[in-house]
Structure formats: C-alpha cells, structure tokens
C-alpha positions as CSV (number, residue, x, y, z in Angstrom):
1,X,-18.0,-18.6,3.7
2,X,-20.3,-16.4,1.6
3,X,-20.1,-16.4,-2.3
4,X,-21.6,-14.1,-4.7
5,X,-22.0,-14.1,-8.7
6,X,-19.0,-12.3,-10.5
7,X,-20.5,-9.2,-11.4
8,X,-22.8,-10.1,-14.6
9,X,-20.9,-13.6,-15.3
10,X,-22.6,-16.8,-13.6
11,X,-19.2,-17.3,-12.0
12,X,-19.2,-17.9,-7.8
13,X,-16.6,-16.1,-6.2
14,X,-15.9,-16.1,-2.1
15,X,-16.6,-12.9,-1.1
16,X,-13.2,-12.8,0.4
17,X,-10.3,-12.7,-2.3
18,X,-6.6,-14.2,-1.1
19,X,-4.5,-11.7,-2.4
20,X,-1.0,-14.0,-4.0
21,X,1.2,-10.9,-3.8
22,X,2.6,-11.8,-0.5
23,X,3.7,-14.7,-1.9
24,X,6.8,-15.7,-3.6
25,X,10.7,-15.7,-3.2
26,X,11.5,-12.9,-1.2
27,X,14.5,-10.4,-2.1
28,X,14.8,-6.7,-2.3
29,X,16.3,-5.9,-5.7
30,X,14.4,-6.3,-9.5
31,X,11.0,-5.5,-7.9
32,X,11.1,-8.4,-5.3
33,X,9.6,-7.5,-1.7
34,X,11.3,-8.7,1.4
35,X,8.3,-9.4,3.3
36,X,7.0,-12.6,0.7
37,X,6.4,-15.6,2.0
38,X,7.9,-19.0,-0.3
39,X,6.1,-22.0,-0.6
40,X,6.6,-23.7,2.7
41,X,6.0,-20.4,4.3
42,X,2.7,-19.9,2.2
43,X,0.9,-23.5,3.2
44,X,-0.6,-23.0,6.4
45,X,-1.5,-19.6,4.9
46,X,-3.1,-21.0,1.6
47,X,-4.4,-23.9,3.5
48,X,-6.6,-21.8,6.0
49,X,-7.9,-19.7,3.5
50,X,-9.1,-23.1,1.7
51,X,-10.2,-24.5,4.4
52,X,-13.0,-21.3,5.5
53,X,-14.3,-21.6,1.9
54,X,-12.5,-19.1,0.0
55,X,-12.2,-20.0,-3.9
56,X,-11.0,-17.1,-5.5
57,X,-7.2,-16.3,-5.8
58,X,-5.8,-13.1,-6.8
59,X,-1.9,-13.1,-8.7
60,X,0.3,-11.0,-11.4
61,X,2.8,-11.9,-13.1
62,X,5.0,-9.2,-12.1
63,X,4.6,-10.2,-8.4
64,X,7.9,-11.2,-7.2
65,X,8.9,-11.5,-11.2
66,X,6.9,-14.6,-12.0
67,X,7.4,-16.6,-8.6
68,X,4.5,-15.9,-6.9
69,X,2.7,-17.4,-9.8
70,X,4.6,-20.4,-9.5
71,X,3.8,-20.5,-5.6
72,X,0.1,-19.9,-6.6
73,X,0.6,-23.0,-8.5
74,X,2.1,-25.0,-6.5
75,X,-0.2,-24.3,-3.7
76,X,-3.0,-25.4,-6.2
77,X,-1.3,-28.5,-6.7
78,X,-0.1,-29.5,-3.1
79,X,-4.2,-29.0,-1.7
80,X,-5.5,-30.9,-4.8
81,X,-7.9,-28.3,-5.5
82,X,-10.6,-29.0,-7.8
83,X,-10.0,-26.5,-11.2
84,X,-13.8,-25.7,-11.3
85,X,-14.4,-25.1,-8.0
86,X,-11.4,-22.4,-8.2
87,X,-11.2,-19.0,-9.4
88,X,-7.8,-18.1,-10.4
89,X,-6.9,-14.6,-11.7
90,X,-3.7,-13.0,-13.1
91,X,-2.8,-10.1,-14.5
92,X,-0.6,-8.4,-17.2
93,X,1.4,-5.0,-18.0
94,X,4.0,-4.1,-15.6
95,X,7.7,-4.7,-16.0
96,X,9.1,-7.5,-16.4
97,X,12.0,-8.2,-18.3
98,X,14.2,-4.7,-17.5
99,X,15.5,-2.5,-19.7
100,X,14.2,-4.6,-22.3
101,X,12.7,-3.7,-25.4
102,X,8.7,-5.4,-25.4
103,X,9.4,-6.3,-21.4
104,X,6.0,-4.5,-20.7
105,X,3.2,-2.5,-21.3
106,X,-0.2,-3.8,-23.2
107,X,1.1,-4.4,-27.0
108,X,-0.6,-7.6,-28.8
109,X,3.2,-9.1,-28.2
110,X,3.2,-8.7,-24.6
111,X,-0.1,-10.1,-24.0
112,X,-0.1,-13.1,-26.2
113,X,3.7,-13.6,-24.7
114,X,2.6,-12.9,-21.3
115,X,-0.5,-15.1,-21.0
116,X,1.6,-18.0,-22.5
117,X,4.4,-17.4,-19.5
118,X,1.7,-16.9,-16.8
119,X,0.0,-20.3,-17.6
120,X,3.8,-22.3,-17.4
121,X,4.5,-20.9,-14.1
122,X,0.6,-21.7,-13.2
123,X,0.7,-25.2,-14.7
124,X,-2.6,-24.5,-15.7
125,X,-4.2,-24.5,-19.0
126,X,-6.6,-21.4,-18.4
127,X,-7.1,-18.4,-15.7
128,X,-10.1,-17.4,-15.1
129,X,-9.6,-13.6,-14.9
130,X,-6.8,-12.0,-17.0
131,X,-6.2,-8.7,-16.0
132,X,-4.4,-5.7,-16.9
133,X,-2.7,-3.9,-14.3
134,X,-3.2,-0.1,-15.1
135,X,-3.7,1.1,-18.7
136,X,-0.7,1.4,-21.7
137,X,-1.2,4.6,-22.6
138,X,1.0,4.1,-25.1
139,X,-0.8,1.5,-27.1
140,X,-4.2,2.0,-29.0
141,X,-7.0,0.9,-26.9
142,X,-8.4,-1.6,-29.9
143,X,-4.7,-3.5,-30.1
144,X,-5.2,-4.1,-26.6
145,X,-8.9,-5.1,-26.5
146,X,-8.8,-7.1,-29.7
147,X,-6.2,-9.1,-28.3
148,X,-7.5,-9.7,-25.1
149,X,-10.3,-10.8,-27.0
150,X,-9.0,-12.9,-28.4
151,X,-6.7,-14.8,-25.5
152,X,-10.4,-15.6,-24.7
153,X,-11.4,-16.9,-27.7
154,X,-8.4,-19.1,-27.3
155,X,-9.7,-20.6,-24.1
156,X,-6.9,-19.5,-22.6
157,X,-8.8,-16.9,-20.6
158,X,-12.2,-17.4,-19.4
159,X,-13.4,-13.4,-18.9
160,X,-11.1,-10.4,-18.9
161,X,-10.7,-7.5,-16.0
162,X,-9.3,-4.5,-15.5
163,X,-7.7,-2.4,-12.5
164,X,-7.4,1.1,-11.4
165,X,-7.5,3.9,-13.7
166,X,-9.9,6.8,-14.4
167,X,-13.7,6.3,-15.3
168,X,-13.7,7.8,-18.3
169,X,-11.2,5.4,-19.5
170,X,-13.2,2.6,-18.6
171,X,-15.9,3.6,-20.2
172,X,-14.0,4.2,-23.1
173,X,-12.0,1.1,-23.6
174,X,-15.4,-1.3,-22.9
175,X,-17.1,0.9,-25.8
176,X,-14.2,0.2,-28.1
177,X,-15.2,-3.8,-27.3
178,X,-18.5,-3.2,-27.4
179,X,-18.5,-1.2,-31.1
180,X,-16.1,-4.5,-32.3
181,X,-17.8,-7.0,-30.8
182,X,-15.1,-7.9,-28.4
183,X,-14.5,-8.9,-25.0
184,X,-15.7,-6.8,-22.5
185,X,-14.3,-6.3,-19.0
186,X,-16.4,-8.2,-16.0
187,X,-14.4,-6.9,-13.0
188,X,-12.5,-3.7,-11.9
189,X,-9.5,-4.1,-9.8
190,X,-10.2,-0.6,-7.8
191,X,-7.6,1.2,-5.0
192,X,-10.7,1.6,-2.5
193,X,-10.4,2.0,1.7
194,X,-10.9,3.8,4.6
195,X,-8.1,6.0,3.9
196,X,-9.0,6.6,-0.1
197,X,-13.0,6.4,-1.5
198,X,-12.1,8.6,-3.9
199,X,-13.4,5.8,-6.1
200,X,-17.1,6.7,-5.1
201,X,-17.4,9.4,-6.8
202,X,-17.1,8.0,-10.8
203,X,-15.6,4.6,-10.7
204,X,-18.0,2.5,-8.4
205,X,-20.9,3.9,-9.4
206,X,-20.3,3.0,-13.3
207,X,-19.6,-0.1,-12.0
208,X,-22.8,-0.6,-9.9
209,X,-24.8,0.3,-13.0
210,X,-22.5,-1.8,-15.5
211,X,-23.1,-5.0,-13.3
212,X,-18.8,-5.0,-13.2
213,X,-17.3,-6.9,-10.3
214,X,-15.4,-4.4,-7.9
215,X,-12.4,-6.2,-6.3
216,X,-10.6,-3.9,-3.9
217,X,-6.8,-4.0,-4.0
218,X,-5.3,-2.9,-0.4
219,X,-8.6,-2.8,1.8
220,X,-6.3,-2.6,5.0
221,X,-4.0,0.1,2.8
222,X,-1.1,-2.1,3.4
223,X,-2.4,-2.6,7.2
224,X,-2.4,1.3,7.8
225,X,-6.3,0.8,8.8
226,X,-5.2,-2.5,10.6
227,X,-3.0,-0.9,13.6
228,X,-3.0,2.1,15.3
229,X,-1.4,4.9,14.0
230,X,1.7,4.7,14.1
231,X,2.3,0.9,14.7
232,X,5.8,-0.5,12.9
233,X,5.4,-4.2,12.4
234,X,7.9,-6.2,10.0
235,X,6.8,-5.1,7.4
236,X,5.9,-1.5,7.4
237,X,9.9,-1.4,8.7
238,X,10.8,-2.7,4.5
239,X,7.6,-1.9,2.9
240,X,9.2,0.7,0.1
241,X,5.7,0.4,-2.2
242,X,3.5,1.1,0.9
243,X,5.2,4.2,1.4
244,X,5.3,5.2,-2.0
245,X,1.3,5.1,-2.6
246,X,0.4,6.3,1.0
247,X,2.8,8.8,2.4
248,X,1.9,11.8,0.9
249,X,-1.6,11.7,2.5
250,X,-0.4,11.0,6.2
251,X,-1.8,14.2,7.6
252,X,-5.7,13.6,6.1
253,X,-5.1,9.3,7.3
254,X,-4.4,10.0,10.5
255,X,-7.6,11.4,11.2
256,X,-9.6,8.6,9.9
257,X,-7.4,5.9,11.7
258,X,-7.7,7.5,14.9
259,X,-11.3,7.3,14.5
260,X,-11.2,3.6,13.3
261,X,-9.6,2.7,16.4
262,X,-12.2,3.9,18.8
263,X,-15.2,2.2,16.8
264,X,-13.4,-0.6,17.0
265,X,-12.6,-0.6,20.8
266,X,-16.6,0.3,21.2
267,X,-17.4,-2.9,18.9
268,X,-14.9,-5.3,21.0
269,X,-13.4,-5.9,17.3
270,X,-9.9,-5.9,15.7
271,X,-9.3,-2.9,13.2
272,X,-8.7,-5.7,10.7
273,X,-12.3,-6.6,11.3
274,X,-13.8,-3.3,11.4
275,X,-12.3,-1.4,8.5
276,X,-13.2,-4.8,6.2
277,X,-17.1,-5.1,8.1
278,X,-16.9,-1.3,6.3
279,X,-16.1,-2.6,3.1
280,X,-18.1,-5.5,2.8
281,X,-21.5,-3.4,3.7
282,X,-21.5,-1.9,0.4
283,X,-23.6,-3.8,-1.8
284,X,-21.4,-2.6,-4.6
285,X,-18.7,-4.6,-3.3
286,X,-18.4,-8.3,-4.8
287,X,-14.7,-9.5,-3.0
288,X,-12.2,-7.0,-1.5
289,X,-8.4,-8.5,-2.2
290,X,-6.8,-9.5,1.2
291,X,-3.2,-9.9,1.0
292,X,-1.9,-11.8,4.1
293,X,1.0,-13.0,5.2
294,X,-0.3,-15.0,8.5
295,X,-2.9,-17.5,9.3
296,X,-4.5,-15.3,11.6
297,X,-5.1,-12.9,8.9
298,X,-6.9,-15.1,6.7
299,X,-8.7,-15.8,10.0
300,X,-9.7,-12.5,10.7
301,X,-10.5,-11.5,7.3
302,X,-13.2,-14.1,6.9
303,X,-14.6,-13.6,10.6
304,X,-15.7,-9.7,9.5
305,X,-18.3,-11.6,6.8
306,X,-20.6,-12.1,10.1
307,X,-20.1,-8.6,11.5
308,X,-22.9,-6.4,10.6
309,X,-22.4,-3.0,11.3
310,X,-25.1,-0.2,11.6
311,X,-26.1,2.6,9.7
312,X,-25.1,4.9,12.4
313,X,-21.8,2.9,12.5
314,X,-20.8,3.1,9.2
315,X,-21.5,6.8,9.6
316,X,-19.3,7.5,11.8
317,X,-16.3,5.6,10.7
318,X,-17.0,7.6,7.2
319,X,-17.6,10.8,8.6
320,X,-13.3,12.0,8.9
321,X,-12.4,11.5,5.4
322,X,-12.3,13.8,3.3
323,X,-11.1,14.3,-0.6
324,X,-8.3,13.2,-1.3
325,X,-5.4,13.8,-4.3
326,X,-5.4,10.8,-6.8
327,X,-3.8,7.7,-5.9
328,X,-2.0,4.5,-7.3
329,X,-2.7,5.2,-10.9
330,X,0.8,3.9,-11.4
C-alpha cells in the first residue's frame, strides 16, 4: 500500500479509499439500495481491504439511513483496528428523517444532531473527517461554518471536508472561515472520471493550489468505466442512482469507454485497473473513493497503485472526452 499526507494536514491516508456506501442493510424503499452488502456479507470485503494496507474509510450517514454506519462500526470492531492508525470519515446533509421538519440540510441543528447520531451508530468517540454532502443553499454559509467549527473544537471531529459543488462556492465558504477564524475545509469530495473531468477546469486546480485533499467519489462511474459498454451485471440491473447521474450523457460515454477498453486489452489490464492507473497519475489526486462490493475489487483496486502508465497512454485514453453538462450537484 501507498500512503500520502491529507492534503495540508499531517494526517496518512492509503491512497486507496474503501468507499462504505455499498454497505448496509439492503432494501429498496426510504433511500435503501438493493445491491448493499450487511455485515456478514461485508467481512471478507472489509477484511481484504485491511489486509493490503488501506486505512482510510469513506461513510454518510444517509447511506442506507444510518446502517451502513453501523456496519462501518462494526467492521471496526470485529478486525480490532487500531483508532489511530484509522481514518474514518462521515458525512452530513441529505435526508434523513422524511417529510420531517429539520430531517436535513446544513442548519446548526442538524449538524450538532447529526454528528451526535453518526458517532452512536459508529461507536466511536470522534471521526476524523466530517463532511457535508453538497451545500444547503438554504442556510447562511457562516451558521454552517461556525458550527462545523465548532464540532471540531468539541473534539468530536478532527478536520472538516466538503464534496461536490461549484468552485466559486468553495472558495467562498473557506473565506467566510478564514475572515472568522474558523475551521477550514482540508478535502473535497469531487464527482471526477473518465467519463466526467469536468472538474479540471475550476475545482481541481483550486485545490492543487489550496493544498485540499481531492477524494474522488465514483472513479469507475458506478462501474460504467469497469465493463464494456453495455455490460449488465447485478447491479446496474437495480442501480436507480447510477442511472439518474449518468444517463443523460450516454451518447458522449460511449465513446470514451470504447476507447478504455482497447488500451486496456493493449496493457493486458482489467478496465478496473486501467481507468483507476488514470486517476491515480494525477499528482493532484490524494485517494480516489472505491466503492466495492467483492473481494476481488478491493483486489483490483489496490493492484492499479503499481501500474504506471505513460504519457502517451494517458493521452490517449483522455483524448475522446469531451465537455460535458454539469453533473451530481444534487
């Protein structure tokens, strides 16, 4: 395994994240997906990815309502994993308690609720990354950084993160900290892949210059640069949230995934391996999140940290996308 310094913290990080999202109890009503794996499913999973070195643990509270922090927890628990040598991060804002008044969003009552919650289904006394999971636009940007503040300052957080949303409102809501003497954010949570680099154009290059962690979310696109075009496995059969966020951009992916395939075959390498070589070239990148929901994966995700690919490689594998519309801001 290879680890890396959390953007400008003194924190080590694997450089390959376990994304917790596939785990949980599945069901497929209330935000629940069908494809999670429970805890006895999770093990061998969890237990791989432990024992190729990874350290850093990606959950939400929203992800199967709450359970798959519970799993997360769990997991922790049955490996006896050593709470320093971990990296555990969670994040806040999405739905949880429907049709409820104050049952989400990024009001000083959610998050000093929500962080409380997250840490019982944990069982742990701190996360190391809190993050919120889009921006509230519906709640002024110093109630939400003064009380992410201060869940630090409580010890109940040890650095703060945020995920995809515009540059300009990154920039912003760090300022805001920065004029108050606040937290600042250490990582962005970015939508970044093959398939959508939109990102390169604002986001990761603040970032780069800021010294922010960049954590990818979906560097297979929900496995869409794993397979060939055109592959149904399980999962893409009752994947409802894949569909939602890539769909609309079939035409313009096809293209690129065609093309990943062939480098692949020329390499003697999965797509898997390929599209996350890709990612992990850019210097800019400190952990892409690799949800997984087999050994094998976990497996093939930490085998790409030896595959070096060429300049004339990674040329050509970037050479079919083009701009796309604006995705996963929701």
């Amino acid at each position: 395994m290879q680890y890396t310094k959390f953007g400008n913290t003194g924190v080590d990080v694997s450089r390959i994240c376990l994304g917790m999202m596939s785990f949980g109890k599945p069901g497929s009503e209330n935000g629940l997906f069908p494809w999670a794996r429970d805890f006895d499913e999770a093990k061998p999973i969890f237990g791989k990815a432990v024992e190729l070195g990874v350290n850093y643990f990606d959950t939400a509270n929203v992800y199967q309502l709450g359970t798959s922090e519970e799993v997360t927890g769990r997991l922790i628990r049955h490996f006896n994993l050593d709470r320093d040598d971990i990296v555990v991060a969670t994040k806040v804002r999405m739905e949880m308690r429907a049709g409820k008044p104050n049952g989400s969003g990024l009001s000083r009552k959610e998050i000093l609720s929500e962080i409380d919650k997250s840490l019982s289904r944990l069982g742990l006394d701190y996360v190391d990354v809190y993050t919120i999971h889009r921006l509230d636009p519906l709640t002024p940007e110093e109630e939400i950084m003064e009380a992410l503040h201060d869940v630090v300052k409580s010890g109940k957080v040890r650095y703060i993160g945020a995920s995809t949303m515009y540059a300009w409102q990154f920039e912003r809501l760090q300022s805001v900290a920065e004029k108050n003497g606040w937290s600042k954010f250490v990582s962005m949570q970015n939508h970044y892949n093959l398939i959508y680099r939109e990102e390169e154009r604002e986001m990761i290059p603040l970032c780069e210059d800021r010294k922010v962690a960049l954590t990818p979310w979906s560097p297979l696109a929900g496995g869409r640069v794993a397979h060939p075009w055109g592959t149904v496995t399980p999962r893409v059969e009752i994947d409802e949230v894949s569909k939602w966020v890539w769909d609309s951009t079939n035409d313009l992916d096809k293209i690129v995934v065609d093309n990943l395939e062939r480098c692949a075959k020329d390499r003697g390498i999965s797509m898997a391996q390929m599209s996350l070589a890709w990612m992990l070239s850019k210097p800019y990148i400190t952990a892409p999140i690799v949800g997984t929901t087999a050994v094998r994966h976990v497996e093939e995700a930490v085998a790409a940290l030896d595959i070096e690919l060429t300049d004339e490689e990674i040329q050509e594998l970037e050479k079919p996308y083009v701009t796309h519309p604006v995705l996963g801001m929701m």
